[in-house]
TIVEX-669201 format. One record per residue (C-alpha): x, y, z. Coordinates in Angstrom, 3 decimals, decimal comma, always signed. Example, Ala and Ser with C-alpha at 12.3 -4.5 7.8 and 13.67 -1.06 7.14 Angstrom:
% residues 2
- +12,300 -4,500 +7,800
- +13,670 -1,060 +7,140
***
This chain:
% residues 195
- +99,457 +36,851 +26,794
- +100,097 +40,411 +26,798
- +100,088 +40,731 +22,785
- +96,555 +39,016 +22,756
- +95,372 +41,312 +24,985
- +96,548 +44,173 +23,166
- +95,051 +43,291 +19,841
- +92,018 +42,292 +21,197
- +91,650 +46,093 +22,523
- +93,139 +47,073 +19,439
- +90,190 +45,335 +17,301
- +87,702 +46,170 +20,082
- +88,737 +49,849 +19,444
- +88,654 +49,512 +15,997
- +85,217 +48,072 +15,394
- +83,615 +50,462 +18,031
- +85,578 +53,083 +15,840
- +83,859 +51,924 +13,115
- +80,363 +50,855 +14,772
- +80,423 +54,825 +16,489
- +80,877 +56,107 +12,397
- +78,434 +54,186 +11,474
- +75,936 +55,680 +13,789
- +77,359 +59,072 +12,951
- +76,278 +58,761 +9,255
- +73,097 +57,317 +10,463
- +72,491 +60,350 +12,030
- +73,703 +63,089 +9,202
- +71,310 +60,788 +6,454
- +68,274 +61,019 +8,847
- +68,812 +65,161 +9,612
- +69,129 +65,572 +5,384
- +66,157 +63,333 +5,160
- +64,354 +65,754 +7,331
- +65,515 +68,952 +5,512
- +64,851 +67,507 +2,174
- +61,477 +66,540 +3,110
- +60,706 +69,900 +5,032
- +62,190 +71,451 +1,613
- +59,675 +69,072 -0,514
- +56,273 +69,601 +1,355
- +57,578 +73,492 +0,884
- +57,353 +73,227 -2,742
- +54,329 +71,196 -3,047
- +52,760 +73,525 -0,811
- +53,507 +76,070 -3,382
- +52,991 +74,447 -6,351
- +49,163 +73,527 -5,022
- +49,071 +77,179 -4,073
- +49,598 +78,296 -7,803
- +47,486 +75,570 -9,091
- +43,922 +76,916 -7,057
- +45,259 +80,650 -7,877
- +44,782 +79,916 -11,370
- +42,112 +77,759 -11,804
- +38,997 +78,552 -13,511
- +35,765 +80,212 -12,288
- +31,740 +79,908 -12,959
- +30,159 +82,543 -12,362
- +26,146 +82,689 -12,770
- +25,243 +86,238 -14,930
- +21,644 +86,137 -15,292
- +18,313 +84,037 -16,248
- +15,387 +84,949 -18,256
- +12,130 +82,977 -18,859
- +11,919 +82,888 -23,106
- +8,451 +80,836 -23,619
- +8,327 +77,362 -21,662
- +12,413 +77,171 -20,781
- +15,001 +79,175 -18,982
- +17,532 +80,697 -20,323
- +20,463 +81,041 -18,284
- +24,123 +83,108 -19,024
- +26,614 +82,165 -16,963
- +30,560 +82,632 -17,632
- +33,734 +81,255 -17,324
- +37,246 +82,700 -16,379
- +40,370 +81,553 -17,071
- +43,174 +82,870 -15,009
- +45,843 +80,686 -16,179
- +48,190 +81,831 -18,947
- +47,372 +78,374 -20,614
- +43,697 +78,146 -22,588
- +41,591 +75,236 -21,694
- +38,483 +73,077 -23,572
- +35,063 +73,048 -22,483
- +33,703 +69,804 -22,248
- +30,367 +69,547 -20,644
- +28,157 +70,937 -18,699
- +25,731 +69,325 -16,643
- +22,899 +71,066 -14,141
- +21,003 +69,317 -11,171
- +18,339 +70,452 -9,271
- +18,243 +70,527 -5,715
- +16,136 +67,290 -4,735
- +12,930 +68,043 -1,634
- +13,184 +65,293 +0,100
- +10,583 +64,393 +3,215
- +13,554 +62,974 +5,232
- +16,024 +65,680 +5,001
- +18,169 +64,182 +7,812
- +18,885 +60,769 +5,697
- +19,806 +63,067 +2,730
- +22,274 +65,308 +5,379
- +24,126 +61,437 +5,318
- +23,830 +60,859 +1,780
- +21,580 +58,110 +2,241
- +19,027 +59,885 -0,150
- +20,468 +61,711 -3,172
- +20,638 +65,547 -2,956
- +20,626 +66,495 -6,742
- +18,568 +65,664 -9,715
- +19,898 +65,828 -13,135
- +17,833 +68,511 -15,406
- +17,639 +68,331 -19,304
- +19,366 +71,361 -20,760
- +21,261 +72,399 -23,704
- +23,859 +74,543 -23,573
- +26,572 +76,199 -25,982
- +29,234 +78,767 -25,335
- +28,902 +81,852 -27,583
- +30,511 +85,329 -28,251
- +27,086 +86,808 -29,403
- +25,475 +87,391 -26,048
- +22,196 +88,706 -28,015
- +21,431 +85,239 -30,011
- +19,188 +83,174 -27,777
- +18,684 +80,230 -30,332
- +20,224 +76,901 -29,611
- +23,229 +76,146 -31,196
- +25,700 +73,341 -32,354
- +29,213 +72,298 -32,342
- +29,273 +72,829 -35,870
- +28,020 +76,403 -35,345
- +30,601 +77,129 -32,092
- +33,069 +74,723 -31,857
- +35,488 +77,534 -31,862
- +33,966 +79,058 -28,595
- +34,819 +75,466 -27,104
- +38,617 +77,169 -26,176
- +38,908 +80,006 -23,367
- +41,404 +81,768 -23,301
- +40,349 +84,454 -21,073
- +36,754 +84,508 -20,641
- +33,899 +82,851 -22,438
- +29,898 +83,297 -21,884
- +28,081 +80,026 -21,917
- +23,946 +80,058 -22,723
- +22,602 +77,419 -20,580
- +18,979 +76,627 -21,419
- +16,840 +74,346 -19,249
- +13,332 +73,081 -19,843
- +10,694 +74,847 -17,516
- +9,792 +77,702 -15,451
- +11,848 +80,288 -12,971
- +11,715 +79,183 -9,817
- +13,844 +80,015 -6,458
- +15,154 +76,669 -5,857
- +19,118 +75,435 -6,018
- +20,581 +74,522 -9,194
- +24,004 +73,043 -9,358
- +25,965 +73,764 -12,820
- +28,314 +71,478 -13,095
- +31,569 +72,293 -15,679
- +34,552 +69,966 -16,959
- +37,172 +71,154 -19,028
- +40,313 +69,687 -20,422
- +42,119 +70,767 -16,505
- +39,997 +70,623 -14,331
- +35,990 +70,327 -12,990
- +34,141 +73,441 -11,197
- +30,465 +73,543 -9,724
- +28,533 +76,378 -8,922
- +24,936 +76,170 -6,903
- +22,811 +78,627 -6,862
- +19,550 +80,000 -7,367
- +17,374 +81,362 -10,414
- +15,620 +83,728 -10,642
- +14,238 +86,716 -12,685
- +15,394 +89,278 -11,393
- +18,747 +91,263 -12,045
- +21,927 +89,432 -10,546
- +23,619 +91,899 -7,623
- +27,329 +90,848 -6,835
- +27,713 +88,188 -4,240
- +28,414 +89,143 -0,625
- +29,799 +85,860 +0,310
- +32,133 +83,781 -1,226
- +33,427 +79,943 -0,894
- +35,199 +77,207 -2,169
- +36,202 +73,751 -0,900
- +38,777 +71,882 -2,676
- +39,327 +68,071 -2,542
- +41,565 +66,579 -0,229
- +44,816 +66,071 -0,958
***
């Protein structure tokens, strides 16, 4: 009697032995589990950090009124060490709407798309629209690049959205047109998509 006794401790021993190392790991692989994901929302942290420090900008130069269309310079910088392709460019007009609280929803659209032709350039001088075939090689920024936006109509104060995608990434900048010389802005900001 005593013998069964004794290895029934003896295997009670040994599987809580073995039932108490089990829990042990348990604990060490959920405490490196925590480090390594602490260590991985570091590093994408960082990584999307670098990523918004060197994407690209838009910034509007100038507009002038040249017969019945505006012509608008705007230009593009290009932080990153790698070059990038324009693609398009698009520009909207701010839509006046009679119910501006059901456009605050997005029940009524905000923007209309404007008809414009646009080309990026070196010769900041030459107003004349041109073609890929003339400045396809102004298509890749290295650095910087001017862009000669020209929309049909008259200068007006209302918002215009311009609306750039490149071979990266997209980048919109509103903002108004006018005649008059651009000053350098006093506020600045941007709003990235969620992540």
């Amino acid at each position: 009697m005593w013998s069964i006794f004794k290895d029934f401790i003896e295997n009670q021993f040994i599987s809580s032995s073995i039932g108490f190392g089990g829990f042990i790991m348990a604990l060490l692989s959920l405490f490196i589990h925590y480090k390594n994901r602490t260590t991985n929302k570091k590093t994408y942290y960082l990584n999307r950090d670098n990523n918004r420090k060197s994407s690209i900008e838009l910034l509007h130069i100038s507009a002038t009124q040249v017969e019945s269309s505006i012509i608008n310079k705007l230009v593009v910088f290009n932080p990153s060490s790698n070059g990038l392709i324009l693609q398009s460019l698009q520009v909207f007009k701010e839509y006046k709407s009679n119910f501006p609280i059901l456009q605050e929803y997005g029940l009524i659209k905000k923007w209309d798309k404007v008809k414009s032709t646009w080309w990026p350039t070196t010769d900041e001088s030459n107003l004349e629209p041109r073609f890929v075939e003339d400045e396809f090689r102004n298509l890749f920024v290295k650095d910087i690049r001017l862009i000669v936006v020209s929309i049909d109509g008259y200068i007006d104060r209302d918002l215009y959205k311009f609306h750039l995608k490149t071979g990266h990434e997209e980048i919109s900048r509103i903002t108004t047109i006018n005649g008059f010389q651009t000053q350098f802005a006093h506020d600045f900001y941007r709003k990235y998509k969620k992540d």
